[in-house]
C-alpha positions in Angstrom: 0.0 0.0 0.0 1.3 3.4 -0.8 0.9 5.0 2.3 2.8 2.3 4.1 6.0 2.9 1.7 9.0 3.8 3.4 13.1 3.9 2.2 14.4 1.9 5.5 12.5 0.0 8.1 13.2 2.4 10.9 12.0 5.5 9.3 8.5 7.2 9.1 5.9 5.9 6.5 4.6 8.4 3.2 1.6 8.4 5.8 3.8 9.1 8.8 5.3 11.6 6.9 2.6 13.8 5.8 0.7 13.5 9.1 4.2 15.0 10.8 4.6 17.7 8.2 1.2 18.8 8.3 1.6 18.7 12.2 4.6 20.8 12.5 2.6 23.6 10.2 -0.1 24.2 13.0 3.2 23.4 15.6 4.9 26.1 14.1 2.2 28.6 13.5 0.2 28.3 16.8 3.0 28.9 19.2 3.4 32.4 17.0 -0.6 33.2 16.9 -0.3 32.7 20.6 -3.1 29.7 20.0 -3.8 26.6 21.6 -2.1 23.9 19.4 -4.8 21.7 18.0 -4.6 18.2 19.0 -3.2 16.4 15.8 -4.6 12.6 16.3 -2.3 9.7 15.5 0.0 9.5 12.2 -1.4 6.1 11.4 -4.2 6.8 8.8 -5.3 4.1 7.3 -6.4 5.1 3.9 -5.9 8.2 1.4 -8.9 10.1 2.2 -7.9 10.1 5.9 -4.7 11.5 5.3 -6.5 13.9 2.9 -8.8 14.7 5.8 -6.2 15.4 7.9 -4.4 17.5 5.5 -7.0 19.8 5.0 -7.7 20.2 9.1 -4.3 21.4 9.2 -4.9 23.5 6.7 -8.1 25.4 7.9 -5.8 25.5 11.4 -3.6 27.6 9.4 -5.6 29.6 7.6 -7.5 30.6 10.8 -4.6 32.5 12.3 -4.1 35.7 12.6 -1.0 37.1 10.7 -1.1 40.4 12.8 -0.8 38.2 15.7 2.2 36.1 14.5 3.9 39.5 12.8 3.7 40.2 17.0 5.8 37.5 17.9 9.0 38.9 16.6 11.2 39.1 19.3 8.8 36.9 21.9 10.0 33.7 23.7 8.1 30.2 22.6 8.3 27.0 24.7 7.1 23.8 23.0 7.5 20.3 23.4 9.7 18.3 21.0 9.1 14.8 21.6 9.7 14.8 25.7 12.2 17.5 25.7 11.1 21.3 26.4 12.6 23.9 24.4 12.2 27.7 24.8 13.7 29.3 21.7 13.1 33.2 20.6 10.9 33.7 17.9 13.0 33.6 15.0 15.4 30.6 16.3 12.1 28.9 16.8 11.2 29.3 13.2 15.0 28.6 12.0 16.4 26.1 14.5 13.5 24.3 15.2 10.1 24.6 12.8 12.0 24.7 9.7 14.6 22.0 9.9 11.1 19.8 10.3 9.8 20.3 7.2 12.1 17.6 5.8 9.3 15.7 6.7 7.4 17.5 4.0 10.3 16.6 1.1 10.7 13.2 2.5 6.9 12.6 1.6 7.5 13.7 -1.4 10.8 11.5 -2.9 8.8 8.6 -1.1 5.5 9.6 -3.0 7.9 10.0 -6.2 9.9 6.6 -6.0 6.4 5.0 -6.2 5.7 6.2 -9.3 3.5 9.3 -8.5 3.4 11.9 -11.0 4.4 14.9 -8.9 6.7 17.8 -9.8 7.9 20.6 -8.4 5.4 22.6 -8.6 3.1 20.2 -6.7 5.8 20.4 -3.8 5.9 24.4 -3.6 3.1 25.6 -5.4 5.5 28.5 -7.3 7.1 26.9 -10.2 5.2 26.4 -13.6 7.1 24.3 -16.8 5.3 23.6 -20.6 3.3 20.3 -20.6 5.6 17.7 -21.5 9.0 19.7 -19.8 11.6 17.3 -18.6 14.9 17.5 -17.4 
């Protein structure tokens, strides 16, 4: 089953995967909206349209925040939990050292979702870039 593929036996699932990315977006953007983090439910879905369901929860999380509020956080000190360690980082190491580095997940979903044939490109992965039908490299 697709969602179950995975490059070694110890690593995450194209399931696993996407659940973590789409976790760390709301992990990143609550602490900065000065939200309550959603509760994300387990990274074991079962089926596409579970995963697609928890996609687009994320997503409306998102969406809801308020930009004002996060343009506020410059400067501001945000503790999270990563895994069962603490941290309490300054807004902007927060985003760089922490939030960011976790979007691998993100990539990782992708190269899974393209070794298994998947027609994705770039675009797909960050919504800017735009090639002729039929472009390859």
């Amino acid at each position: 089953m697709l969602l179950q593929t995975r490059l070694a036996p110890d690593m995450f699932t194209v399931a696993q995967q996407t659940h973590t990315a789409a976790g760390f977006a709301q992990r990143t953007c609550a602490p900065l909206a000065e939200v309550e983090m959603p509760a994300l439910g387990r990274g074991d879905a079962v089926s596409l349209a579970e995963l697609q369901a928890r996609l687009a929860r994320a997503l409306n999380v998102v969406e809801s925040l308020n930009a004002e509020a996060m343009r506020a956080s410059a400067g501001r000190r945000l503790r999270t939990q990563a895994g069962k360690a603490w941290l309490e980082l300054e807004s902007a190491d927060f985003l760089r050292l922490y939030a960011l580095p976790n979007f691998f997940h993100l990539g990782m979903a992708y190269a899974l979702l393209r070794q298994a044939g998947v027609p994705l490109g770039k675009s797909d992965f960050d919504g800017w870039h735009r090639y002729p039908e039929g472009f390859s490299f």
